[in-house]
N, CA, C and O of each residue as an XYZ file, in Angstrom:
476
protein
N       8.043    -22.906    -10.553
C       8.254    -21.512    -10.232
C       7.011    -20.733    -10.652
O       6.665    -20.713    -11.833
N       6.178    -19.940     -9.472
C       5.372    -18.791    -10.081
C       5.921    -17.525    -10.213
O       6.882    -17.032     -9.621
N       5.061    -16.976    -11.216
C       6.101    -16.213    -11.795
C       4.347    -14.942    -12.203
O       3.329    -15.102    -12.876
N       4.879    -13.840    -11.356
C       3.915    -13.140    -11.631
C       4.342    -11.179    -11.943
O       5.278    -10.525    -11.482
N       3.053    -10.684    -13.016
C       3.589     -9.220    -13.679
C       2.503     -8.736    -12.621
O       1.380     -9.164    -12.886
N       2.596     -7.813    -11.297
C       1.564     -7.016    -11.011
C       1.859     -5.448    -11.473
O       2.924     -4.845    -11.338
N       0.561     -4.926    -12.085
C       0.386     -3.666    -12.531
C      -0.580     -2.963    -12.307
O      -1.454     -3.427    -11.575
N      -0.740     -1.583    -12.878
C      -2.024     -1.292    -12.336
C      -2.788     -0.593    -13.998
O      -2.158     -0.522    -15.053
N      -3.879     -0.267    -13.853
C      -4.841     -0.330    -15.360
C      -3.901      0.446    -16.228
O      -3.234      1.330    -15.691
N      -3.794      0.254    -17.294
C      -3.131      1.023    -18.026
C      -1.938      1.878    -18.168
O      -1.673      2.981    -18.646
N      -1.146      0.638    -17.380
C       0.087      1.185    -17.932
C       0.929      1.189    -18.701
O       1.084      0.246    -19.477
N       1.956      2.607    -18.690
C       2.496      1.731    -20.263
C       3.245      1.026    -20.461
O       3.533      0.707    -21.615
N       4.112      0.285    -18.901
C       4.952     -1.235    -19.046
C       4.453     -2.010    -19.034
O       4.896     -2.793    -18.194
N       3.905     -2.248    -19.376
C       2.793     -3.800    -19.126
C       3.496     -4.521    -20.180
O       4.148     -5.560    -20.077
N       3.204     -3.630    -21.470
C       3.510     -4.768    -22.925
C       5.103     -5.174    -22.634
O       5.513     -6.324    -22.479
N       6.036     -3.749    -22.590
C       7.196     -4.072    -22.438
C       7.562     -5.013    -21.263
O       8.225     -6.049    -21.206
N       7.032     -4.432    -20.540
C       7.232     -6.223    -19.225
C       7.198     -7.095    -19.379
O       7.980     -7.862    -18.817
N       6.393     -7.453    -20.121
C       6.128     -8.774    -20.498
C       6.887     -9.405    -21.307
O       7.384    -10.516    -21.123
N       7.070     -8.289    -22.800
C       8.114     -8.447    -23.374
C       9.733     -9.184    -22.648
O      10.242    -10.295    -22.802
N      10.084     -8.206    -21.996
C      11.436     -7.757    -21.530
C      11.104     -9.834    -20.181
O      11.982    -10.675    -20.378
N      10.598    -10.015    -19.714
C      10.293    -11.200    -19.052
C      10.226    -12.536    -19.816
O      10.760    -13.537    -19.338
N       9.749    -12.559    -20.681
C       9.762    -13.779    -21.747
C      10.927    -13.795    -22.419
O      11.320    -14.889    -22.825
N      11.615    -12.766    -22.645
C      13.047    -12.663    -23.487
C      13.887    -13.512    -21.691
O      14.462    -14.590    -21.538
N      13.667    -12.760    -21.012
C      14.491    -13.544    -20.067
C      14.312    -15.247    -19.197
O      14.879    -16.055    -18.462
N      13.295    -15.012    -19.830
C      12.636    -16.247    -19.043
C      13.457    -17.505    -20.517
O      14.073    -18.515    -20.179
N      13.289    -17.175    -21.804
C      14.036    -17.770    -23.055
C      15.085    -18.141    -22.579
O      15.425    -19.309    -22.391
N      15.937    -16.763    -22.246
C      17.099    -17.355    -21.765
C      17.760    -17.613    -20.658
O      18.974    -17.810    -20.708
N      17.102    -17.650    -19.541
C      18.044    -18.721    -18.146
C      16.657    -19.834    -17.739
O      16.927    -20.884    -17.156
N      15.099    -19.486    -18.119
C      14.454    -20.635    -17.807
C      14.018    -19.836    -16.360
O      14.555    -18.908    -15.754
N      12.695    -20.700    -16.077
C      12.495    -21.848    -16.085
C      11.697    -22.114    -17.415
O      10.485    -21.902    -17.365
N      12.083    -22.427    -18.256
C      11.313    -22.712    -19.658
C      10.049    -23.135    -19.870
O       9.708    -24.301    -19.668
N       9.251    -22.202    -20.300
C       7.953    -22.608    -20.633
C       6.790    -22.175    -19.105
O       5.605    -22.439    -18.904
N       7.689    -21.519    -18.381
C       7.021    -21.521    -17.072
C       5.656    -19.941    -17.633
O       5.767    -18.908    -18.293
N       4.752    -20.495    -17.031
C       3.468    -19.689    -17.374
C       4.008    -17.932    -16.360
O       4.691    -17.840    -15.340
N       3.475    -17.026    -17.037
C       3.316    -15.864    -16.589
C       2.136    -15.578    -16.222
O       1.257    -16.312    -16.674
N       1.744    -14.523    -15.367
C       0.474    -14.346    -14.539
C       0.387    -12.739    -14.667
O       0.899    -12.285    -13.643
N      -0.058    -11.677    -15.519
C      -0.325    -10.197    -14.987
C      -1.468    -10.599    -14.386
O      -2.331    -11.473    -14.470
N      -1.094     -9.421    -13.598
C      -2.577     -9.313    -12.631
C      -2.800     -8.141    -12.114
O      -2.027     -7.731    -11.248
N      -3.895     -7.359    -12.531
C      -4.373     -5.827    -12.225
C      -4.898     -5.410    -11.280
O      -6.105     -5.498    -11.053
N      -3.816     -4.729    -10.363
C      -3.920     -4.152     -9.232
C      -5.227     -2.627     -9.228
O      -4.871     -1.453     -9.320
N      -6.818     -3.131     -9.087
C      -7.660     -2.125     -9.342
C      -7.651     -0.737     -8.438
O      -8.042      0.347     -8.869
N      -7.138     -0.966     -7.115
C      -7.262      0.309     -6.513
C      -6.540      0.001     -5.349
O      -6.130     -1.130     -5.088
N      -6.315      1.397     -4.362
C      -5.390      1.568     -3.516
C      -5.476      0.066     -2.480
O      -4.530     -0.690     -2.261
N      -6.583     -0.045     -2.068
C      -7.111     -1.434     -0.969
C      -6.210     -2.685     -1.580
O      -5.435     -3.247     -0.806
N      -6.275     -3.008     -2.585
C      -5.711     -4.140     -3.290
C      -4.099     -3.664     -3.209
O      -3.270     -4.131     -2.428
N      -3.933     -2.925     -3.920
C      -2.682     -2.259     -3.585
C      -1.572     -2.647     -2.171
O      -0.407     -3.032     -2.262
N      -2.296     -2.423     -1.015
C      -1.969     -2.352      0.050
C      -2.401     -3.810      0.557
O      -1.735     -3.992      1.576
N      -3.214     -4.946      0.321
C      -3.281     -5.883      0.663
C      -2.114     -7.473      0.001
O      -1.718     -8.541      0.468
N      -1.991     -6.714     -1.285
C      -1.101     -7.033     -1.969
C       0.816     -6.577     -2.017
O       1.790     -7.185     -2.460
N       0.666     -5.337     -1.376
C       2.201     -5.422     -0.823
C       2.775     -4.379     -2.410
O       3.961     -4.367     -2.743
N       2.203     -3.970     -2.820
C       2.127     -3.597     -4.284
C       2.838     -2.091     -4.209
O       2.268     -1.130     -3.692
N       4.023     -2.035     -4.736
C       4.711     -0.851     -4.502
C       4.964     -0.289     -6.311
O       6.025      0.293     -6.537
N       4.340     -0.419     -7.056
C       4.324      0.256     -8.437
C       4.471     -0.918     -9.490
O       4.987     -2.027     -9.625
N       3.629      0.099    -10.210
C       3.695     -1.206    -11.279
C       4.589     -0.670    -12.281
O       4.791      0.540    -12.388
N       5.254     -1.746    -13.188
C       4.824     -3.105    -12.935
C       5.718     -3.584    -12.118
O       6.850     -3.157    -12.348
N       5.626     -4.337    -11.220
C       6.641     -5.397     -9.881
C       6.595     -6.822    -10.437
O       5.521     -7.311    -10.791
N       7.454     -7.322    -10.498
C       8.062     -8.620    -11.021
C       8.291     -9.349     -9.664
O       9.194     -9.072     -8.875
N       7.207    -10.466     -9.476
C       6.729    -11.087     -8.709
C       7.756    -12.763     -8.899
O       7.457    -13.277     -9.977
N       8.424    -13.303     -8.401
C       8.804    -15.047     -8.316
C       8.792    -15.480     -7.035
O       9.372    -15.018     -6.052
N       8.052    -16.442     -7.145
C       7.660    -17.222     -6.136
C       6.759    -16.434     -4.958
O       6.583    -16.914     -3.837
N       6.269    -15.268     -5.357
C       5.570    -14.857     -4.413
C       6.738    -13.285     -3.386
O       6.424    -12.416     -2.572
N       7.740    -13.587     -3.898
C       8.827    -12.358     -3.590
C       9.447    -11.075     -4.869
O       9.957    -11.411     -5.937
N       9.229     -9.507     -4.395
C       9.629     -9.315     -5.060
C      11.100     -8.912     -5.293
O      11.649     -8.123     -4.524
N      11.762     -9.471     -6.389
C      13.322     -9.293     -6.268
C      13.888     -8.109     -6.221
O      15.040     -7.977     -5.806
N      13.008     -6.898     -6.720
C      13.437     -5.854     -6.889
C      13.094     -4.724     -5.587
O      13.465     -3.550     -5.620
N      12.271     -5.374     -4.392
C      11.936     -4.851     -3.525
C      13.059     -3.644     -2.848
O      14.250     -3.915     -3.002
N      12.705     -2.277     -2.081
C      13.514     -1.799     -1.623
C      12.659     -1.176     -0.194
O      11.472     -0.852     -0.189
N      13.556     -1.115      0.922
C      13.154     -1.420      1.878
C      12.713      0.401      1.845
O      13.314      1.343      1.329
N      11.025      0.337      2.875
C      10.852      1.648      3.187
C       9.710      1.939      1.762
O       8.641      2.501      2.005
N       9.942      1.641      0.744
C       8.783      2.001      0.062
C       7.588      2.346     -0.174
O       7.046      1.446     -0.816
N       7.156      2.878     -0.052
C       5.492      2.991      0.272
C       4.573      2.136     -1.037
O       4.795      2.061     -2.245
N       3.671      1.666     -0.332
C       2.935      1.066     -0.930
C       1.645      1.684     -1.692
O       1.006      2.540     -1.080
N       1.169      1.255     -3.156
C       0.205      2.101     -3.483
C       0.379      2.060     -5.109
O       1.267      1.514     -5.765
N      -0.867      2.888     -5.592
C      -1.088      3.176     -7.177
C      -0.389      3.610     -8.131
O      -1.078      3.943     -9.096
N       1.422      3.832     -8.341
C       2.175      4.527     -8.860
C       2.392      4.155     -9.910
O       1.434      3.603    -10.450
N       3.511      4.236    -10.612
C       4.715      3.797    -11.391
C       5.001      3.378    -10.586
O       4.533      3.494     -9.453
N       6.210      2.520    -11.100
C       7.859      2.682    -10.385
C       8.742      2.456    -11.216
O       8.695      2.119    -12.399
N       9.962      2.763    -10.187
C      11.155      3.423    -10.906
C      11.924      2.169    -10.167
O      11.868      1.753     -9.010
N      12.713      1.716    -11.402
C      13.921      0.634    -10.932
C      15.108      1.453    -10.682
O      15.290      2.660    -10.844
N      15.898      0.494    -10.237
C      17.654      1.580    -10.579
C      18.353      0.657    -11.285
O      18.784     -0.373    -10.765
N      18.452      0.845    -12.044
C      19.993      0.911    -13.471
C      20.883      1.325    -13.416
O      21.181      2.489    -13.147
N      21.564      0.399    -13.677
C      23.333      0.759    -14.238
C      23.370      2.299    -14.982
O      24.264      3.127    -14.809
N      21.610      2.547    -16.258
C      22.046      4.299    -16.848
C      21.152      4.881    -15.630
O      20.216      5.581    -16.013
N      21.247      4.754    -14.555
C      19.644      5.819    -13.898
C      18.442      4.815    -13.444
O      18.423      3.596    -13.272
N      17.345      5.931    -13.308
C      16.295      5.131    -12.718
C      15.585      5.311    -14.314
O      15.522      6.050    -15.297
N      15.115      4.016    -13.722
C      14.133      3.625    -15.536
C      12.892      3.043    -14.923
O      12.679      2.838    -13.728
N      11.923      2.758    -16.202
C      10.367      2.278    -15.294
C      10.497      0.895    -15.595
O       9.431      0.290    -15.483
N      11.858     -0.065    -16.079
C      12.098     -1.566    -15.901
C      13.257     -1.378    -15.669
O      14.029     -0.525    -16.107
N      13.463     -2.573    -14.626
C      14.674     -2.989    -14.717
C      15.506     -3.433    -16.361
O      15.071     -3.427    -17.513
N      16.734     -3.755    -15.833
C      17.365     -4.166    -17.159
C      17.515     -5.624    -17.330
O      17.351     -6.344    -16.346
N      17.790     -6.103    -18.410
C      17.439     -7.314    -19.155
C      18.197     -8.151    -18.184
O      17.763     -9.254    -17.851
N      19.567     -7.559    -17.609
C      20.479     -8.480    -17.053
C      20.358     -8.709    -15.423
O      20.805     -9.512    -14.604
N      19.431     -7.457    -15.416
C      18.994     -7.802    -13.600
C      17.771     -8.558    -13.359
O      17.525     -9.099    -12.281
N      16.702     -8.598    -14.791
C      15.893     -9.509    -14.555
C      16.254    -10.978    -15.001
O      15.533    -11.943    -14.748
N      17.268    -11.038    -15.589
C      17.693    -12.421    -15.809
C      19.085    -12.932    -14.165
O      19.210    -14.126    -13.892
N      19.639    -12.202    -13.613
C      19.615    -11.906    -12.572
C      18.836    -12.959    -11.503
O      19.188    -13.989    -10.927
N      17.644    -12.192    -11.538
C      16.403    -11.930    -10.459
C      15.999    -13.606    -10.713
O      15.674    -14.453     -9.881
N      16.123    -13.692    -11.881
C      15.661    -15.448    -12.259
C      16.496    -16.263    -12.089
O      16.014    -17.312    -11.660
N      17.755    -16.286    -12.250
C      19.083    -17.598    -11.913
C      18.764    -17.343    -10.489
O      18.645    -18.410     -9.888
N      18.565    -16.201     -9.665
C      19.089    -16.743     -8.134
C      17.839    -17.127     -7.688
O      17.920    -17.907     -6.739
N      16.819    -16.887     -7.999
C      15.633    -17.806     -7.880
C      15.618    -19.345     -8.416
O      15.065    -20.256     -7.800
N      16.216    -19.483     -9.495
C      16.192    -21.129     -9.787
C      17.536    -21.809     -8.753
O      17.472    -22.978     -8.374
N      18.588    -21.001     -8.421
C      19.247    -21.105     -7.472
C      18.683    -22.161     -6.715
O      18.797    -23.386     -6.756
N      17.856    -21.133     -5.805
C      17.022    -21.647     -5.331
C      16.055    -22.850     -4.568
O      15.443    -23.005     -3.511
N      16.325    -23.540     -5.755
C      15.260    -24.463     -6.121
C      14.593    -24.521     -6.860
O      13.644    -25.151     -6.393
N      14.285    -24.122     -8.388
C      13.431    -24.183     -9.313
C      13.872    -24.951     -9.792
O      15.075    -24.696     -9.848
N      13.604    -26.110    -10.367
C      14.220    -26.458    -12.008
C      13.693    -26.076    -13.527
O      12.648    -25.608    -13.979
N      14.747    -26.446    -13.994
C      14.973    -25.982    -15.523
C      14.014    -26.448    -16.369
O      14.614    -27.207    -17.129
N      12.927    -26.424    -16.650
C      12.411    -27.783    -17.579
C      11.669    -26.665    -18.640
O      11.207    -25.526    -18.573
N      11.869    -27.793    -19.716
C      11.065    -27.351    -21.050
C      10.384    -28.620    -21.362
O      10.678    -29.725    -21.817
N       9.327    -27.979    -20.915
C       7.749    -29.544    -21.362
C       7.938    -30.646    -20.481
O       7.697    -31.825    -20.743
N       8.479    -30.084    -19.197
C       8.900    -31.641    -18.500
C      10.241    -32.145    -18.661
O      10.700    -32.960    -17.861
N      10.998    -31.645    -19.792
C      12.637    -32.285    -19.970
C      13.321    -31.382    -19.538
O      12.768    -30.329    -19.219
N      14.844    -31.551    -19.392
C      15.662    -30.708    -18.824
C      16.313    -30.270    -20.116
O      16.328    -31.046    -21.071
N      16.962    -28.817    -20.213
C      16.678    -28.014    -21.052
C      18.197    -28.476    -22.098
O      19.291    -28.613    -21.552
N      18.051    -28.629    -23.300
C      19.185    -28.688    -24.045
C      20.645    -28.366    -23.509
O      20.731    -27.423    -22.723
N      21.484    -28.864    -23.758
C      22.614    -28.721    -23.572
C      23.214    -28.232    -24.814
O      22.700    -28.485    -25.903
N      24.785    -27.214    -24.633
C      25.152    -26.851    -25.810
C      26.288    -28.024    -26.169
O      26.883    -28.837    -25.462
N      26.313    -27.679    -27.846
C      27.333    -29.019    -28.216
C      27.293    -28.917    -29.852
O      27.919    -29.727    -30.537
């Protein structure tokens, strides 16, 4: 699974994205799977890239949180939440966004093994 943070210079979700992505990635997997930010420098990139605010939470090359009609370009963005619109989604829609992607077809692996079982 690729698994990518696009943003643009200095914003201030970046850390928390990342944050808030590794907490979820801990818990449904794909374990250990590498993260990718990648800094969207200006409008051209923006628009060649499909880039509708940062930060956009990229798997497999789709974004889950996409909404149709958006304009593309240098912004924020605003998710929608269960409290409102926020500048991340929530913990449970990006963990969400990741089971129906491993759905999918991803598998589970940590270092190559399949991931602990509880017991």
């Amino acid at each position: 699974m690729r698994i990518e943070l696009l943003v643009v210079p200095d914003c201030p979700h970046t850390e928390p994205a990342v944050d808030l992505l590794r907490q979820a990635l801990d818990e449904v997997g794909p374990y250990g799977a590498p993260v990718v930010t990648r800094v969207i420098p200006g409008q051209a990139e923006a628009e060649r890239s499909g880039f509708t605010g940062s930060p956009t939470f990229l798997i497999d090359g789709l974004d889950p949180f996409t909404e149709p009609g958006r304009p593309l370009g240098m912004s924020c963005r605003l998710y929608r939440t269960p409290a409102g619109l926020s500048g991340l989604p929530t913990l449970d829609q990006l963990r969400q966004a990741l089971t129906s992607a491993l759905a999918a077809g991803g598998p589970r692996t940590r270092g190559g093994t399949e991931p602990p079982t509880g017991g």
